[in-house]
C-alpha positions as CSV (number, residue, x, y, z in Angstrom):
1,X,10.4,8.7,11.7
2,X,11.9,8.5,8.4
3,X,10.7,7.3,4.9
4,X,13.0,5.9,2.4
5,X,13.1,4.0,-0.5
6,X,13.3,0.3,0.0
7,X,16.5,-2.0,-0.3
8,X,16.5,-5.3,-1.3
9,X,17.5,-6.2,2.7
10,X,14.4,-4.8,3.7
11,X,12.5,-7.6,2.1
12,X,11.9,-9.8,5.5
13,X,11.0,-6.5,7.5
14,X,8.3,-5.8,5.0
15,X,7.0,-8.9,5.3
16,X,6.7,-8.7,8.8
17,X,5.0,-5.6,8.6
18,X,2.7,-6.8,5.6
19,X,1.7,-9.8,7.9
20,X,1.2,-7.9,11.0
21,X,-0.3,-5.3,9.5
22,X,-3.0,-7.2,8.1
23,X,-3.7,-9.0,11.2
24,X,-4.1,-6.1,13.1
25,X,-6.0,-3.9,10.7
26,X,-8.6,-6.4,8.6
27,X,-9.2,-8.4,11.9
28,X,-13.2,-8.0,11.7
29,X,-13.0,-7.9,8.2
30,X,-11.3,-11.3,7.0
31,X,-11.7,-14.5,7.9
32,X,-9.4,-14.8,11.3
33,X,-8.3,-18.7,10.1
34,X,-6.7,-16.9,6.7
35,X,-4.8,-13.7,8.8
36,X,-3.3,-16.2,11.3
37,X,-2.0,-18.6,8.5
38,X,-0.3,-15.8,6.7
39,X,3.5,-16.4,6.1
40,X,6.1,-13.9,6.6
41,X,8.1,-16.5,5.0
42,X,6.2,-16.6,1.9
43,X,5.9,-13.0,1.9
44,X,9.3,-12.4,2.5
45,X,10.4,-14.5,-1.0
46,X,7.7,-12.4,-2.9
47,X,9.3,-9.3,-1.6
48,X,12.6,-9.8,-2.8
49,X,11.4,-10.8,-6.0
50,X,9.5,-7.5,-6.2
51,X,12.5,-5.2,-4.7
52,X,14.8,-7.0,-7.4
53,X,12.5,-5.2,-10.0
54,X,14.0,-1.9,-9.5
55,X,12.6,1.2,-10.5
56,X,10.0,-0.2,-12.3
57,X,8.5,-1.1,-8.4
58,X,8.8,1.8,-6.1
59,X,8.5,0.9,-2.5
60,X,8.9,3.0,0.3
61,X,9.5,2.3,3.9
62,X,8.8,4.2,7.0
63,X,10.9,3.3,9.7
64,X,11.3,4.8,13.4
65,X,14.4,6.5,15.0
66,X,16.0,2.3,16.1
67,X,15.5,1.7,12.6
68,X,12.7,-0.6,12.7
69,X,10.2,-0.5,9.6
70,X,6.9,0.5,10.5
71,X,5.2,0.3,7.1
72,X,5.5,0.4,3.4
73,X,3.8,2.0,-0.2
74,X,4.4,0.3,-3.0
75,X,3.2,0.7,-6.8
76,X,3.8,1.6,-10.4
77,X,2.9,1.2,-13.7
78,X,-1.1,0.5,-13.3
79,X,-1.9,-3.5,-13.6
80,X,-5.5,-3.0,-14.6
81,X,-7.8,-1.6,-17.4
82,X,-8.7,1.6,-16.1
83,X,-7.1,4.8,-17.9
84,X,-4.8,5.9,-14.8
85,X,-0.9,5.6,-15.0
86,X,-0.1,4.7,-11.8
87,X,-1.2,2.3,-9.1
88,X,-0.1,2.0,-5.5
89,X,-0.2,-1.6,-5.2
90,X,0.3,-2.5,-1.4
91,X,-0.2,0.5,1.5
92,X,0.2,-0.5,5.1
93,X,1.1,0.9,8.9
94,X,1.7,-0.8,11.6
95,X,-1.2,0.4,13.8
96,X,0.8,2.1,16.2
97,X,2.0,4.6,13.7
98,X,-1.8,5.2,11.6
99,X,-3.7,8.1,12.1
100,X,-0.6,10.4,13.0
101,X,0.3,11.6,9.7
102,X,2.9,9.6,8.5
103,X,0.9,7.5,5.9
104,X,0.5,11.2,4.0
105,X,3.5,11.8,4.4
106,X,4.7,8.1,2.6
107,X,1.8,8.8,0.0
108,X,3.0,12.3,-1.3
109,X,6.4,10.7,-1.5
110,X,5.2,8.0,-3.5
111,X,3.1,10.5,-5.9
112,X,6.7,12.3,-6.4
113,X,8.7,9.0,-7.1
114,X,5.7,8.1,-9.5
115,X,5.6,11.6,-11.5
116,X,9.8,11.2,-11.8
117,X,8.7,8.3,-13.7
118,X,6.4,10.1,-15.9
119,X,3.2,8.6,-14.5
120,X,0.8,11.5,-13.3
121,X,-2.3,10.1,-12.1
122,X,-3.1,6.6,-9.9
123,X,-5.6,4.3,-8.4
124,X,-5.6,2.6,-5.2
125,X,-8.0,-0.8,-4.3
126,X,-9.5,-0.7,-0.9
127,X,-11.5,-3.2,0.9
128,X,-15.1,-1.4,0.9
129,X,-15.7,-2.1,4.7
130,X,-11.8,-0.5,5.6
131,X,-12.1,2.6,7.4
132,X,-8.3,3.5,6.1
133,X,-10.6,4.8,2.4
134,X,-11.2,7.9,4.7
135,X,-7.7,9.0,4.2
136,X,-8.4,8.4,0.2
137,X,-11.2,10.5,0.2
138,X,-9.8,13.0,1.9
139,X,-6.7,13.6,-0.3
140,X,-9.1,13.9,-3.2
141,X,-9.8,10.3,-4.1
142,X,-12.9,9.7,-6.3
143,X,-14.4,6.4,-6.4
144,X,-14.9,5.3,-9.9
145,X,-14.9,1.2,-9.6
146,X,-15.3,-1.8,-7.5
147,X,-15.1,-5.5,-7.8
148,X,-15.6,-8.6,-5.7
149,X,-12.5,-10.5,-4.9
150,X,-11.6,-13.9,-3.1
151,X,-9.7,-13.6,0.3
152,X,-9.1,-17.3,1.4
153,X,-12.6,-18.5,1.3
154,X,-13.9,-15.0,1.9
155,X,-15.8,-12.6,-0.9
156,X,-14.9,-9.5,-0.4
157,X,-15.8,-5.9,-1.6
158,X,-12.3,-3.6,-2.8
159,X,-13.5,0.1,-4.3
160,X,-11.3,1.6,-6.7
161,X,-10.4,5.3,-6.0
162,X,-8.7,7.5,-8.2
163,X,-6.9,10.6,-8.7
164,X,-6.5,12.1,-12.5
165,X,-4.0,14.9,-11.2
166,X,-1.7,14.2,-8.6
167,X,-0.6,17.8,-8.1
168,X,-3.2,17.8,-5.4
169,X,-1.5,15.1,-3.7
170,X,1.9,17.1,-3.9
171,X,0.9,19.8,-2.4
C-alpha cells in the first residue's frame, strides 16, 4: 500500500471510492434510496474541480500494490467558525482496507502536508452514529461541537472533533 498526494487523473478513482465508500460504510445510517442514487459522475466533476485548486486542497490517496485507489483525506484551510486552522474535509476507506492501519497512516500524512502549510491544529465532522469517530478519539480528538445537517431527506447528527496541537498526531 502506498499513500500519495492526489493528481488531477485521479479524480474519477476518487469518486468511485467516495461513492462506494459511502455505500458501504453509512448503509444503516442513511437513507438507502439517497446512497444508491449517488453519482460517480457527478462526483467525479467536483473532484477535478477541487484537485485543480492545488495546494490550497491537499488530498491524499492510498492505493494498493496494482495501483488501484483505495481511499482518500482531503482538507485545508478550515471552512467554518471554530478557532482551528485546518479541516480535513472528506476521509474515506474502502472497507476492505479500514481497521488495518492505513487510515492513520493517511491521517499523520495529511497533519504533515497541513503544518508545511503553516496550519497547526484541525477539526474533522463525523456523523454522531459512525463508528469510524473511534479512531478520532483515539488519536486525541476532543469533541467540542455538533450540528444537525440534511442528507437527502434525512436529519442527521455530525460531531465536531478537534485537535489544538497536532504534534500528537505526528508522532
Amino acid at each position: 500500500m502506498k499513500i500519495r498526494r492526489a493528481v488531477l487523473t485521479d479524480a474519477a478513482n476518487i469518486a468511485q471510492v467516495h461513492v462506494k465508500s459511502w455505500q458501504q460504510s453509512y448503509k444503516g445510517l442513511v437513507d438507502s434510496d439517497y446512497l444508491a442514487q449517488m453519482s460517480i459522475e457527478e462526483r467525479t466533476a467536483k473532484w477535478e474541480k477541487w484537485l485543480r485548486q492545488g495546494n490550497s486542497h491537499i488530498v491524499l490517496v492510498l492505493e494498493d500494490d496494482e495501483r488501484n485507489l483505495c481511499g482518500f483525506i482531503s482538507g485545508g484551510a478550515i471552512r467554518s467558525h471554530h478557532p482551528n486552522a485546518g479541516e480535513v474535509y472528506a476521509f474515506y476507506l474502502l472497507k476492505h482496507v479500514q481497521q488495518k492501519g492505513f487510515g492513520t497512516k493517511m491521517l499523520r500524512m495529511f497533519v504533515t502536508e497541513l503544518a508545511a502549510i503553516d496550519k497547526n491544529s484541525m477539526i474533522v465532522w463525523v456523523l454522531k452514529d459512525n463508528p469510524a469517530k473511534q479512531a478520532y478519539i483515539s488519536l486525541g480528538g476532543k469533541k467540542i461541537d455538533e450540528e444537525q445537517i440534511l442528507i437527502g431527506k434525512q436529519e442527521l447528527t455530525e460531531e465536531c472533533f478537534a485537535w489544538f496541537d497536532l504534534q500528537g498526531i505526528r508522532t
